[in-house]
Phi, psi and omega in degrees: 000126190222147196184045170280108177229147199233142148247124198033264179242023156252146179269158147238137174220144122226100170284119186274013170216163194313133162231116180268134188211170186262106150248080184301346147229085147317082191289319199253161168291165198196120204225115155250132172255120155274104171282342178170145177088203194224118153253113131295132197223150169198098179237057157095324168229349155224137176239133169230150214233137168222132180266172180316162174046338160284144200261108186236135184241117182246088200319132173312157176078359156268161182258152208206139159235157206211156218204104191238155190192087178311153185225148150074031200054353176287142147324143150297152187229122169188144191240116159258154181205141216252137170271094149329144156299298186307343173273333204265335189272325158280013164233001160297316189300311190296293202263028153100040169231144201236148161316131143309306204196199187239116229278112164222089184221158200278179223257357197223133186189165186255112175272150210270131175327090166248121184303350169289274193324318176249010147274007163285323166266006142326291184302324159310303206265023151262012167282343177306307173238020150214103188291323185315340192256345171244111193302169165275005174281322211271011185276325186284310202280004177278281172309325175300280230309285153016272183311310177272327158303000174292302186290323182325330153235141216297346177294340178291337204266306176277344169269316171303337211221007182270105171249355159311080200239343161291051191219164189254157168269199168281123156295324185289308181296333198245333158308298160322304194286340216229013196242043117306345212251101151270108187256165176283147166329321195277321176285335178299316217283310184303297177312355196252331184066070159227174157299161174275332160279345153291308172308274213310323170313287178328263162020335213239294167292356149261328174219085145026044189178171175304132183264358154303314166311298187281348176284307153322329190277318174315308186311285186321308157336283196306321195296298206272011167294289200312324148319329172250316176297284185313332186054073159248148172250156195315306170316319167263019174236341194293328194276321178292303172287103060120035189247155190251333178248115171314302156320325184285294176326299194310326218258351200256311131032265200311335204272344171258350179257308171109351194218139165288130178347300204314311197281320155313314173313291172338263210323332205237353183269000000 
C-alpha cells in the first residue's frame, strides 16, 4: 500500500511497505511528524532515524536518500509541510525579520518537543484521507501558522530567513560527499553554484578527470568496499553508492574489476 498525496506544500505519506528512495534535492525547509513508523534521512556523511511521534526538520539545499519503514503491523505514516522561500521572504519582509547571526548547527535534527507544534499537527489529520478539504487558502493559513510556532525557538530565526544561497562553494568537498547521489550533471553545477561549463572546467582541474569518469569510478569504489569490508550484498548496496539499475551496476562492476559483485561477495562471506 503506498498512498502519498500532496496539497500544495503539504504531504500525507503512507506506505505499508520499507521503501528507500532518492531525493535528490530537498529545495524547500520541511517540518515532519512521524505518526508511525521510522524515517531514515542520510546525506552522505550522517545518517539519522526520527521515531513515532517525533518531529524532523529538515533544511533546505540538500542531496538527501530517504528510507520509510512501517513498524507494529502499521503502515509508515507522515504529515510534512514543506516553507517555500517566497512565503517564508514575504513574511521575513511584512514583519521585519532578519538572521540574528548564522546558523551553525546541523542542516537535519529532531525537533524538541512542542505542545503547540504538535496539536498543530493534531489538527492536520483529518486532512489525511480526505486532502480535498483543505483549500488553498487554508494550506497558506496552515503554513503562517507554522511559521510562527516555529520562531518560538529562537534559533529558527536564523534558519528560515537565510536566503544567501546564491555563491559557489567547495567543488571538492562537496562532491565527496554527494557523489552516491545519482543526479544530472547540470544540478550538481546548479547545487555548487556554478554554470554546467564552469562545473565541468572546475571539475577538471580539481580532480584531474571527467566528472562522468570520477563518478563512476567513486560509486565503484564505494560499492566494492562495502561488499568486502562490510559484507553487504551487491543487491543492496548498487542503489546506495549510486547506481538506479542492478544490471547496469554488475556489467560496469565486472569492466573495473574482472569480477562480477556476486563473486567478491563469495570470496569475502
Amino acid at each position: 500500500m503506498i498512498k502519498d498525496r500532496t496539497k500544495d506544500n503539504i504531504l500525507f505519506s503512507c506506505t505499508g511497505e520499507a521503501r528507500k528512495d532518492f531525493e535528490p534535492f530537498v529545495e524547500d525547509h520541511a517540518l515532519s511528524f512521524i505518526l508511525n513508523g521510522k524515517l531514515i534521512i542520510n546525506d552522505g556523511l550522517v545518517e539519522i532515524t526520527f521515531n513515532k511521534s517525533e518531529m524532523a526538520f529538515i533544511s533546505k539545499n540538500q542531496l538527501l536518500k530517504i528510507q520509510k519503514i512501517p513498524q507494529d503491523n502499521k503502515p509508515f505514516m507522515s504529515i510534512s509541510i514543506l516553507l517555500p522561500k517566497e512565503i517564508l521572504y514575504n513574511y521575513s519582509k511584512e514583519h521585519n525579520i532578519i538572521p540574528r547571526g548564522n546558523y551553525t548547527g546541523k542542516p537535519s535534527f529532531v525537533f524538541p518537543h512542542d505542545s503547540f507544534l504538535k496539536g498543530y499537527f493534531d489538527s492536520l489529520i483529518p486532512y489525511f484521507e480526505n486532502p480535498d478539504a483543505l483549500t488553498n487558502n487554508l494550506a497558506t493559513i496552515k503554513t503562517i501558522e507554522v511559521i510562527e510556532l516555529l520562531l518560538k525557538k529562537t534559533s529558527m530565526q536564523n534558519i528560515l530567513f537565510n536566503f544567501d544561497t546564491d555563491f559557489k562553494i567547495d567543488l571538492e568537498a562537496y562532491m565527496n560527499k554527494n557523489y552516491m547521489h545519482n543526479i544530472p550533471l547540470e544540478k550538481f553545477a546548479t547545487l555548487t553554484g556554478r554554470s554546467i561549463s564552469t562545473f565541468k572546467r572546475d571539475f577538471q582541474a580539481i580532480f584531474n578527470e571527467t566528472p562522468n569518469k570520477w563518478l563512476i569510478k567513486k560509486r565503484l569504489d564505494l560499492a566494492h568496499f562495502l561488499i568486502s569490508k562490510k559484507h553487504q550484498k551487491p543487491t543492496d548496496v548498487y542503489f546506495d553508492v549510486g547506481f538506479v539499475n542492478f544490471s547496469h551496476f554488475s556489467r560496469t562492476f565486472k569492466s573495473k574489476f574482472g569480477v562480477n559483485p556476486s563473486a567478491i561477495e563469495k570470496n569475502h562471506s
